[in-house]
C-alpha positions, 0 to 999 in steps of 0.5 A: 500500500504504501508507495514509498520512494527512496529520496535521492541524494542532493548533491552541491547547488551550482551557480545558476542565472537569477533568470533561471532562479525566478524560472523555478520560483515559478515553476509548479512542483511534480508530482514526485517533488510533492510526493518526496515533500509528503505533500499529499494535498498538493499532490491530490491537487495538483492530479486532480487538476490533470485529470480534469483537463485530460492530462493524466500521469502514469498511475494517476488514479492509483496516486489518487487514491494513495493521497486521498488515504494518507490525507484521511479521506478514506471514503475517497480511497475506498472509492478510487480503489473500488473504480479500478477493481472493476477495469480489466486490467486491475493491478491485483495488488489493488484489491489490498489498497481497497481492503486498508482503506475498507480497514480505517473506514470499520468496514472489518468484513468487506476488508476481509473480503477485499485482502483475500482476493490480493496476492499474498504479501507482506502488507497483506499479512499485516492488515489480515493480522490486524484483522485478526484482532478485531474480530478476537479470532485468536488463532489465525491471529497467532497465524499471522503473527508468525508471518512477521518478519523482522523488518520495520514495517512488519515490527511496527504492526506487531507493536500496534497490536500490542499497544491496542491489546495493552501490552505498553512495554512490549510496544515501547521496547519495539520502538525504542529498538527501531530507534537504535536502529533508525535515529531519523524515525522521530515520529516513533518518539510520539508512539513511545510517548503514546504509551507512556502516557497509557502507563500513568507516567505522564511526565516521562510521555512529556519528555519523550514528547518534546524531542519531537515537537522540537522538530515537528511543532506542527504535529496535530497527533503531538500537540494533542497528546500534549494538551492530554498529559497537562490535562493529568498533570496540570488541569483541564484550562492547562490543557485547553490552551495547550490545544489552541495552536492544534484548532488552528492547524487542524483546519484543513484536511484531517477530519478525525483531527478535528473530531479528536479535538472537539472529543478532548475539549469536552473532556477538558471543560468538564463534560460542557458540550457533552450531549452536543459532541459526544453521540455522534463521536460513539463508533468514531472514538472509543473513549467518547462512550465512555466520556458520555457515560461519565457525563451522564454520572455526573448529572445523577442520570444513573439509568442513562448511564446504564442504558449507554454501556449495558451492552458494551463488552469489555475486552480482555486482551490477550498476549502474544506470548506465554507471558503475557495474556493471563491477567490484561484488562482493558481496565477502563470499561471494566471499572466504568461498568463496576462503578455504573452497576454500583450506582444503579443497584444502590439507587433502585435496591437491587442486589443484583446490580450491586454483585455485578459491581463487586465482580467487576471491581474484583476482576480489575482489582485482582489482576496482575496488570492492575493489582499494585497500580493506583485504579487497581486498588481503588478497585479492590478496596470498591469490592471490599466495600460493597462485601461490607469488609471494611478492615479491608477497604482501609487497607487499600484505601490507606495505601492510596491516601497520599494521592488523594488528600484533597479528593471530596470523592475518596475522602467520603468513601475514607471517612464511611469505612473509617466509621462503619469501624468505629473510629469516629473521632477520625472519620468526623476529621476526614468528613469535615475535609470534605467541600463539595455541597452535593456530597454535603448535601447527600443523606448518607454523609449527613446521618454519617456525619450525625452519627459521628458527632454523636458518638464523640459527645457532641449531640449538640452538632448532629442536632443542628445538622438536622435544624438545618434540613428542609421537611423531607423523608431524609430529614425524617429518617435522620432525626430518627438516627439523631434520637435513637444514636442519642439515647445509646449514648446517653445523650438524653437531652437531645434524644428527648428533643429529637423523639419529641419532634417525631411524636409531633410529625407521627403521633399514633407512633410509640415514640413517647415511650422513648421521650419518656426514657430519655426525660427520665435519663435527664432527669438522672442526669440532673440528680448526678451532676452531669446536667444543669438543673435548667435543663429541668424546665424545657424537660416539663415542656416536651413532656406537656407536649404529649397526651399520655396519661402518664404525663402528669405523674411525672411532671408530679413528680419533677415539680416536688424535687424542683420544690424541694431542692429550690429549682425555679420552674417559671 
């Protein structure tokens, strides 16, 4: 498929007459001049413009197609090749040009089809190879790897494959071995730079990066991949600006250039755009179903969410060795199905969902790729999480802590395992870190939050947390939290308090029982000490609050110790 031509040498320049200098400034490249360039644009132009005035090069239509496949217009490619199949004297090797661009273009089967009736070839082992891995037909895959030839075309496919299966050293090796061999193959810095980034090590993508943006500042792959490691470095403004050059550039012929950056510039800016950019960009770009699935997270539209990636089946890579193919895992679909199916299951009760969820986290969590990195344990201590075991949650969350100091999200899940525990008095320190309004908004980090004050003796806050809420079924079921957490712990005052309230909001209930245990235990108070006397008369309030038959007793009661031990109650 790929034409190339060997640039000749350029020998000394001679002198020439300033009238031959002005005849070349105006003379118009050759084809081979524009091809030599990689001008593929003024190529296409420049047979384009032959064709349409009956001048035609030797080839022309074959040149045609050549360029309009290195410019990206596949579709024009596809469409060239396809005319010349159907003349008689059809160069056979076409059939193997039609099936590559068939291949950039998804058609899988028609490519298939196309590269079969080719004659065997070096090119067309690497596109039946690459075929192979889309269809997960593993055996002709291992077919086709033994094929292979140690040369640069052949290695080069070899480590795309590795790259698209996950297998980042093995590809970074390739490349770094091609660059001993050919230091002038720069553009393979921007593949080794590719998959640093794939690994997490985003600074050393950024190095690699550099050597070949010195040489080629222009480059839309380069300068993307740039914005996307500010992006994990820095934030997402660092990386917006990092793409205003790129927009400028990408105005001409790379179609997927442009699509790439309008899929990053939503990502940048935080899902803005989302609904706009991302559906059509689904088949296009494989990050966008995900991005959009992200997207429909955070605007709490869980079923959305679910819809969208339901029927996405995560692929497991497998190796190319013995070594190598037990424990991949395209990790990334994995944890976004775990982290739907979780959400879904805790908003609807089901339990079914929720066992998904663990069976995904552990899948990531467990394997060898993924078991000592950031995102892996994030996974485990996820399942563990939803097992309820939360000795061992801390256990990898606690590994993981430093990285995340600031995190409003990791800090909920911290401060959750911390007091499910027991250790109260820490986790009401980590939910106290915690700014973001939705979280602190959220029921769970509230009655979370009460149960903590209350457990370290400060009934007072966890009854104001309560104050604070509207009338709703949340603040219903906290303040049945607030009076029940309170009695256990002996917090009579704002146990009464709160089982006074629920006995005006439920009054057939039996929540008098409780007020009255609870005056009881301040009147107990009292009497040791530990209470004011004050106190006494907001006692003989809530008790007047209720219709119970055994009110007045008490108050009796409370009323003859008031007198007798000089208590004002008026």
């Amino acid at each position: 498929m790929i034409l190339s031509r060997v640039k000749p040498a350029v020998g000394a320049e001679t002198p020439v007459s300033i009238s031959e200098k002005k005849k070349n400034k105006t003379k118009v490249p050759s084809l081979e001049e524009y091809l030599q360039q990689r001008d593929y644009l003024g190529a296409f132009t420049l047979l384009e413009f032959q064709r349409s005035i009956g001048e035609k090069e030797e080839h022309a239509d074959l040149w045609i197609g050549y360029c309009a496949f290195h410019l990206g217009d596949y579709k024009r490619a596809m469409e060239e090749y396809k005319s010349l199949t159907m003349k008689p004297d059809c160069l056979a090797e076409v059939w193997v040009f039609l099936a590559c661009a068939l291949f950039f273009l998804g058609l899988y089967q028609e490519a298939e089809e196309a590269a079969s009736k080719a004659p065997m070839s070096p090119l067309q082992n690497r596109l039946l190879f690459h075929l192979a891995h889309k269809f997960n037909d593993e055996k002709r895959l291992m077919g086709f790897h033994q094929n292979l030839e140690d040369v640069t075309e052949d290695q080069l496919s070899l480590a795309s494959i590795h790259y698209m299966r996950s297998h980042y050293q093995e590809a970074i090796d390739i490349y770094k071995r091609l660059l001993l061999q050919n230091k002038d193959f720069l553009a393979l810095k921007v593949y080794v730079a590719l998959c640093y980034y794939k690994l997490d090590y985003y600074d050393v993508s950024q190095e690699v990066l550099a050597v070949y943006l010195q040489s080629m500042p222009d480059s839309t792959i380069a300068l993307n991949l740039k914005a996307c490691n500010h992006f994990r470095l820095y934030n997402g403004k660092a990386a917006e600006a990092e793409l205003k050059n790129l927009i400028d550039i990408s105005s001409c012929s790379l179609e997927f250039a442009k699509e790439l950056i309008r899929h990053n510039l939503v990502v940048f800016r935080g899902g803005e755009g989302a609904l706009q950019v991302l559906p059509p960009l689904i088949d296009v770009i494989p990050e966008a179903r995900l991005n959009l699935v992200i997207y429909y997270l955070r605007q709490d539209d869980v079923q959305e969410a679910y819809n969208l990636i339901q029927d996405l089946v995560p692929t497991t890579p497998q190796g190319l060795d013995k070594t190598s193919h037990k424990d991949l895992l395209f990790s990334q679909e994995y944890i976004l199905k775990g982290v739907v199916n979780a959400a879904l299951g805790q908003e609807i009760g089901s339990r079914d969902h929720l066992k998904i969820a663990q069976q995904f986290f552990q899948l990531v969590g467990g394997s060898a790729s993924e078991c000592d990195t950031i995102p892996g344990r994030q996974c485990m201590a996820s399942c563990f999480f939803l097992l309820r075991q939360f000795e061992d949650v801390l256990i990898y969350l606690n590994s993981v802590k430093g990285y995340f100091y600031n995190d409003d999200t990791f800090n909920f899940n911290y401060a959750q395992a911390k007091a499910a525990l027991g250790n109260y008095k820490e986790a009401e320190e980590v939910f106290l870190l915690i700014q973001n309004e939705k979280i602190k908004n959220d029921y769970v980090y509230l009655s979370w939050l009460a149960r903590c004050y209350i457990m370290n003796q400060r009934g007072r806050l966890a009854w104001e947390l309560y104050l604070k809420m509207g009338t709703s079924s949340d603040s219903f079921s906290l303040l049945q939290l607030i009076a029940n957490d309170c009695y256990k712990m002996g917090q009579f005052y704002y146990a009464a308090k709160a089982f006074d309230a629920l006995e005006k909001l439920d009054p057939g209930s039996n929540y008098w029982e409780g007020k009255r245990g609870a005056c009881v235990g301040i009147f107990q108070l009292i009497l040791a000490n530990k209470e004011s006397k004050e106190n006494l008369k907001e006692v003989l309030s809530l008790l007047r609050n209720s219709g119970n038959p055994q009110v007045e007793y008490i108050i009796r009661a409370l009323r003859k110790w008031a007198k007798d031990n000089r208590v004002l109650l008026s």
